[in-house]
C-alpha positions as CSV (number, residue, x, y, z in Angstrom):
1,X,0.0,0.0,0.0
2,X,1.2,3.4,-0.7
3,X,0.2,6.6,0.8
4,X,0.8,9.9,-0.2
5,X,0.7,13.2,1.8
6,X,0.6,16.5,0.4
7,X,-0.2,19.9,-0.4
8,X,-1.4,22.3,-3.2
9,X,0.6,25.2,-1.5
10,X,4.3,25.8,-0.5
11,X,5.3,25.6,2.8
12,X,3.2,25.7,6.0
13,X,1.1,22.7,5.8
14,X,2.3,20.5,8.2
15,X,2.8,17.3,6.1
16,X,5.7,16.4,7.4
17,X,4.0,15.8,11.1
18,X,0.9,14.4,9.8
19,X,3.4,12.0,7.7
20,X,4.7,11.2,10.8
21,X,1.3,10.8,12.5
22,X,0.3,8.5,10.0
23,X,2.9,6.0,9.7
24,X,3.0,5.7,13.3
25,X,-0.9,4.8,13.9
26,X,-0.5,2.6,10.9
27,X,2.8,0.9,12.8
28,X,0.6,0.7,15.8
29,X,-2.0,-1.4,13.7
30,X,0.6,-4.0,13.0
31,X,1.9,-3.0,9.8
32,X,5.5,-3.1,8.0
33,X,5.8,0.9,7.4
34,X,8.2,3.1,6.0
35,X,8.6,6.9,5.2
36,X,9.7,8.1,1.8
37,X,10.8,11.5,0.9
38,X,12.5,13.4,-2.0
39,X,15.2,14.4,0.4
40,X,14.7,18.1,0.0
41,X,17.8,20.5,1.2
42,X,20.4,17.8,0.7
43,X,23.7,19.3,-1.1
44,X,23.7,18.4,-4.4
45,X,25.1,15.3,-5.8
46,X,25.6,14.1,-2.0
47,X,23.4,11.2,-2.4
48,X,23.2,8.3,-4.6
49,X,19.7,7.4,-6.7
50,X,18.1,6.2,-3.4
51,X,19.8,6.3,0.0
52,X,18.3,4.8,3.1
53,X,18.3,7.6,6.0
54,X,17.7,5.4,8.8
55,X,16.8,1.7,9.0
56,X,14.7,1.8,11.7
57,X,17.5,1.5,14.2
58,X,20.2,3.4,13.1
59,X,20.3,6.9,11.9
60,X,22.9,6.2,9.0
61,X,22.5,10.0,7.2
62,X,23.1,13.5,7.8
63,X,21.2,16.2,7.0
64,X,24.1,17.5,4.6
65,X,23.7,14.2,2.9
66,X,19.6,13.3,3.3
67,X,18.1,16.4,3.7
68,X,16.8,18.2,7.3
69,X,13.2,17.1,7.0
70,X,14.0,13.3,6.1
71,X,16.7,13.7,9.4
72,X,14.0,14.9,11.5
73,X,11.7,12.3,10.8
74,X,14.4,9.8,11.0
75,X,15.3,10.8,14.7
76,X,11.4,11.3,15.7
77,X,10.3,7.4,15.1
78,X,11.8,4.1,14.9
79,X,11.0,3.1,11.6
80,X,12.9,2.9,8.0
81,X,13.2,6.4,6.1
82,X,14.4,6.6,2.3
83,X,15.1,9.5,0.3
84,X,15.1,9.2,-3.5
85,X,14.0,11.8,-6.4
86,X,12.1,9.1,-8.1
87,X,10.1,7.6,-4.8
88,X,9.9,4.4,-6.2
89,X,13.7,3.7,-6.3
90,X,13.3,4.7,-2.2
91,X,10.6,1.8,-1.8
92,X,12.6,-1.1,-3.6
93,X,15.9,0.0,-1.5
94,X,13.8,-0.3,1.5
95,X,12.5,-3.7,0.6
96,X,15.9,-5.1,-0.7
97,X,17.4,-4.6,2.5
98,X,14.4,-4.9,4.5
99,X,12.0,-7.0,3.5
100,X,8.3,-6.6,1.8
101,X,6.1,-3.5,3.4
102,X,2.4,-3.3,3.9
103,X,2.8,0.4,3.6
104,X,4.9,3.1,2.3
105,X,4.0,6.8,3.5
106,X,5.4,9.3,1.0
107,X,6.3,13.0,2.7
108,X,5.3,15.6,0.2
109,X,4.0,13.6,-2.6
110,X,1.0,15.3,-4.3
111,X,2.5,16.2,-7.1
112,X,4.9,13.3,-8.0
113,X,2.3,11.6,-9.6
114,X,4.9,8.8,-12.1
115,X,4.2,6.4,-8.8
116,X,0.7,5.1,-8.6
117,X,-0.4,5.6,-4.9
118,X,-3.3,3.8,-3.6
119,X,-4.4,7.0,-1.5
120,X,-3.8,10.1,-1.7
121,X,-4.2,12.9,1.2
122,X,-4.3,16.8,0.7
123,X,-3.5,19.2,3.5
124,X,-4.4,22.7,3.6
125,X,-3.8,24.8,6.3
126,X,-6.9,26.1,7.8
127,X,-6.1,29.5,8.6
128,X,-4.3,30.8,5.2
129,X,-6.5,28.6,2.3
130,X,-5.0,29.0,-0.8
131,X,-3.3,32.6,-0.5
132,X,-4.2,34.2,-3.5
133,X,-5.3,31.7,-5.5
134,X,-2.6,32.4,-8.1
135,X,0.2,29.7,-9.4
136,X,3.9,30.4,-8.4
137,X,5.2,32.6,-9.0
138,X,2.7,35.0,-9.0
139,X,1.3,32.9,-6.1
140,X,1.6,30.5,-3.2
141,X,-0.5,27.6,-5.5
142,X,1.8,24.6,-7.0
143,X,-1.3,23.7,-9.4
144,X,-4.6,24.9,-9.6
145,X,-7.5,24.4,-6.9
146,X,-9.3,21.6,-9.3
147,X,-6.6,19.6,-8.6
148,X,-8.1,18.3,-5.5
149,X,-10.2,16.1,-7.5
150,X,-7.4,13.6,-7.3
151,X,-7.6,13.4,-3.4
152,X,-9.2,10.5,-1.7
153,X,-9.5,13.2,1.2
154,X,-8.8,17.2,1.9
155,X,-7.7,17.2,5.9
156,X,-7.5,20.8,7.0
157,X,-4.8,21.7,9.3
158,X,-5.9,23.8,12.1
159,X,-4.1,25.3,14.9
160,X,-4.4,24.7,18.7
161,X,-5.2,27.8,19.9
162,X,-8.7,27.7,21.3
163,X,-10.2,28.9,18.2
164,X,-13.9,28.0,17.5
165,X,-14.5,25.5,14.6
166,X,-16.2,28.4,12.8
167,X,-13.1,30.7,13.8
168,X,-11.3,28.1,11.1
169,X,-13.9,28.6,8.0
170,X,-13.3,32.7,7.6
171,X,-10.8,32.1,4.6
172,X,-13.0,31.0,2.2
173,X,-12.1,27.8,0.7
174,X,-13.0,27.1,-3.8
175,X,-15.6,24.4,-4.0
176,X,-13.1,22.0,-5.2
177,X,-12.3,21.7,-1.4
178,X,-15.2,22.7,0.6
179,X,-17.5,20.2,-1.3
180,X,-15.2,17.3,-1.3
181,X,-17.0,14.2,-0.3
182,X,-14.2,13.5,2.3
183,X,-13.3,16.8,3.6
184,X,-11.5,16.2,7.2
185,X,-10.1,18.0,10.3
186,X,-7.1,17.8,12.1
187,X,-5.1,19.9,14.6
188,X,-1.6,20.7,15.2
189,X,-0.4,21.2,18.5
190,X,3.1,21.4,20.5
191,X,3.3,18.8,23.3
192,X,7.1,18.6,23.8
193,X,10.5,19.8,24.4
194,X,13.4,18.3,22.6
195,X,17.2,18.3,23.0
196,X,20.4,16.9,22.3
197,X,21.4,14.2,23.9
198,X,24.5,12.6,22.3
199,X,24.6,10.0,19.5
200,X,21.8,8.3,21.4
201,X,19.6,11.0,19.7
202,X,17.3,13.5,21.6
203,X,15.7,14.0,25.0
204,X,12.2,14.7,25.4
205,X,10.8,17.0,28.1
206,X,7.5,18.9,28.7
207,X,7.0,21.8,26.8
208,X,6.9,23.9,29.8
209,X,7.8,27.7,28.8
210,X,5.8,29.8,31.0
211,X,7.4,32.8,31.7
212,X,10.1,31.6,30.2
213,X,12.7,34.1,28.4
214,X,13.0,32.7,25.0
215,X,14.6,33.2,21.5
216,X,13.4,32.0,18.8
217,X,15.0,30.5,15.6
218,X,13.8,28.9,12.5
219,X,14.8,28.8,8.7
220,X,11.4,27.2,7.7
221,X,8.9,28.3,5.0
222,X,6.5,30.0,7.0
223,X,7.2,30.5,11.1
224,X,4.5,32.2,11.9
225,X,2.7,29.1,13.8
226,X,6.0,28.2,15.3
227,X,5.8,31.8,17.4
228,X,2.1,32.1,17.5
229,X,2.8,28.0,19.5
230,X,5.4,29.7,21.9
231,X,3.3,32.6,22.5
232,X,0.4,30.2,23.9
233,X,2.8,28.3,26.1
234,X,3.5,31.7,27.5
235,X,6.7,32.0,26.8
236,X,8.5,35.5,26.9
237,X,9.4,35.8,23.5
238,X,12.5,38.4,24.0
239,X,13.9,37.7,20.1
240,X,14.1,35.8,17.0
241,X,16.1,34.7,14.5
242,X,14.5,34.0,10.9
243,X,16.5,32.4,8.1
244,X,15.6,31.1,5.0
245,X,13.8,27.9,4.2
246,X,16.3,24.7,4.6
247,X,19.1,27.5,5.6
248,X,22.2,25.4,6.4
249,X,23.5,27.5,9.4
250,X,27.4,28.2,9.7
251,X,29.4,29.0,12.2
252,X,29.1,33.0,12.1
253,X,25.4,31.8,12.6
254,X,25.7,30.0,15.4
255,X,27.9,32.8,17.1
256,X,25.1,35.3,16.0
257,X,22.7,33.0,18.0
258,X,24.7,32.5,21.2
259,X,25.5,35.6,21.6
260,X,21.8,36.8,21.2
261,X,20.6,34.5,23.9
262,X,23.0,35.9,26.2
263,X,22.2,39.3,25.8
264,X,18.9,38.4,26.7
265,X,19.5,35.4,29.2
266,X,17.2,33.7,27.1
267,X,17.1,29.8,26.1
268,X,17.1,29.1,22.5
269,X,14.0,27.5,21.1
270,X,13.9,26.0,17.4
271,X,12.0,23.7,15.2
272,X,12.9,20.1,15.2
273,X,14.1,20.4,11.4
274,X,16.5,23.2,12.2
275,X,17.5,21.2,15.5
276,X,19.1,18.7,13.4
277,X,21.4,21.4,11.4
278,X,22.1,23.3,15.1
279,X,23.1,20.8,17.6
280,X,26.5,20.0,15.5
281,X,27.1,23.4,17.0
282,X,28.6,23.4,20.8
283,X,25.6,24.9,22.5
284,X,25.9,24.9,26.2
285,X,23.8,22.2,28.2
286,X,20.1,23.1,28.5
287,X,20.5,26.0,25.8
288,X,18.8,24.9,23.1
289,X,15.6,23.2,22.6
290,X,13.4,22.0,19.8
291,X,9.7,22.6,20.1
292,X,8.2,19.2,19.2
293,X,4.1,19.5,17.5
294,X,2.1,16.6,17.0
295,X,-0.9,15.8,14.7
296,X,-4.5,14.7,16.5
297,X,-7.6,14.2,14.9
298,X,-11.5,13.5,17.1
299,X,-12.4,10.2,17.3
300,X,-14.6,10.6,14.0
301,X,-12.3,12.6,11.1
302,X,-9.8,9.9,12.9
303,X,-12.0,7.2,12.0
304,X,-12.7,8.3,9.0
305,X,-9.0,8.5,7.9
306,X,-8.1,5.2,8.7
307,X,-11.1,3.7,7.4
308,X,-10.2,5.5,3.8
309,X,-6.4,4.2,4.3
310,X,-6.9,0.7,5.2
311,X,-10.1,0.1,3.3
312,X,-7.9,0.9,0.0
313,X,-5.8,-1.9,1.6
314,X,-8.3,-4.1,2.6
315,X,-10.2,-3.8,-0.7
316,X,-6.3,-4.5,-2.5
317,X,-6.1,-7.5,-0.4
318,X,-10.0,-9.1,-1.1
319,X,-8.7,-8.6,-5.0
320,X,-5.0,-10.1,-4.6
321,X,-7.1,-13.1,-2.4
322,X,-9.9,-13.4,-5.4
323,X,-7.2,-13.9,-8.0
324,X,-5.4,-16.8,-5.9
């Protein structure tokens, strides 16, 4: 089985948690699951055809070689991760060296539509839409609106912020989305706090910021949620840092960083993909955190998901038995 998670727009839409969300309920139902991404922000020509991030045990990549988003996932489950321009390459290096899998989750996969998928999930973030409307680069849209059509579900991605349902429907949506038969919800919350911890990987802690002096730092497409999260912890937010999407920091960056912190005693809070560039940096203990989100669903858009996901799979596997 192969599912697909993606997006219409760039940036913003919280695939890469709700890939991460998904392969992990779909682990917890006893299947064989891997994750499969392009590999996007690798250096070029630093990986073969396919390369496999992490077998499940072993994080065997860095984010120079892999990529910062494949890392990230790599380091925040225990399963396999592959990163290959041409997915399908990623799946059969999995399977070679790992055996068969009952499901392949592709990060960021809407649009690479060469491998047949047998579901395919669109994310759109609640609170923004579509932008404009408009296709890059006159807008934020990487194909038109009507390309929904090919989703076997639109989940919009809301924000944890005590908003009212209603709150989320004030950018209106085209009918392509708003009318689709399997239109679900889901929100995106923080729940932890993540640091270094040595080869072993990271520590998790609670994402306890109240009062909290903290500077903020991220080079992701769109951080506004990120400080709108640390806000609603309560945090004090005395700075921040914003690079550019995938930035690979250096070591006038890092400088720039520390020496920011200090002048504001603050601790340094970043995203988990830009944790995984940082913490090659010496950072003194306890300085520098990741804010960790997570995906949750209600009981019924929940059920509704995996029913669409596993009834493609149950319906493949009534076909494969009726051929036998």
């Amino acid at each position: 089985m192969v599912v697909s998670v993606g997006n219409l727009t760039v940036g913003g839409n919280a695939k890469t948690p709700f890939a991460l969300f998904l392969a992990s309920r779909l682990r917890g139902r006893g299947l064989k699951v891997a994750i499969v991404s392009r590999g996007w922000g690798r250096q070029p020509g630093s990986a073969a055809r396919a390369s496999l991030v992490s077998d499940g045990e072993e994080l065997l990549m860095g984010p120079g070689e892999a990529g910062d988003e494949a890392v990230m996932m790599a380091k925040s489950w225990r399963g396999p991760v592959a990163i290959a321009r041409r997915r399908i390459d990623a799946i059969r290096l999995i399977e070679g060296r790992l055996g068969p899998l009952d499901a392949a989750v592709l990060d960021d996969a809407f649009q690479h539509q060469r491998l047949v998928r047998d579901v395919d999930l669109l994310l759109i973030n609640a609170e923004r839409g579509l932008g404009n409307g408009w296709v890059l680069p006159a807008g934020p849209m990487r194909e038109p609106p009507s390309a929904a059509r090919r989703a076997d579900a639109v989940i919009l991605i809301e924000s944890d912020h005590g908003a009212s349902a209603a709150d989320h429907t004030r950018v209106p949506l085209p009918s392509s989305l708003s009318a689709h038969p399997q239109l679900l919800r889901a929100t995106l919350r923080p729940c932890a706090l993540v640091a270094p911890a040595g080869p072993a990987g990271w520590s998790e802690a609670p994402a306890a910021l109240t009062g909290r002096p903290v500077l903020a730092v991220s080079g992701i497409a769109d951080a506004r949620g990120f400080y709108r999260m640390l806000r609603e912890l309560d945090a004090d937010l005395v700075g921040v840092l914003d690079y550019p999407d995938h930035h690979v920091y250096t070591p006038r960056d890092w400088q720039n960083i520390v020496a920011a912190a200090r002048a504001a005693d603050a601790v340094t809070v970043t995203t988990e993909k830009d944790l995984v560039k940082l913490e090659r940096f010496p950072f003194e203990r306890d300085s520098l955190y990741a804010l960790r989100v997570e995906i949750a669903m209600e009981p019924g858009d929940d059920a509704r998901l995996f029913g669409i996901v596993l009834g493609e799979r149950s319906a493949e596997s009534a076909a494969s038995a009726g051929n036998r």
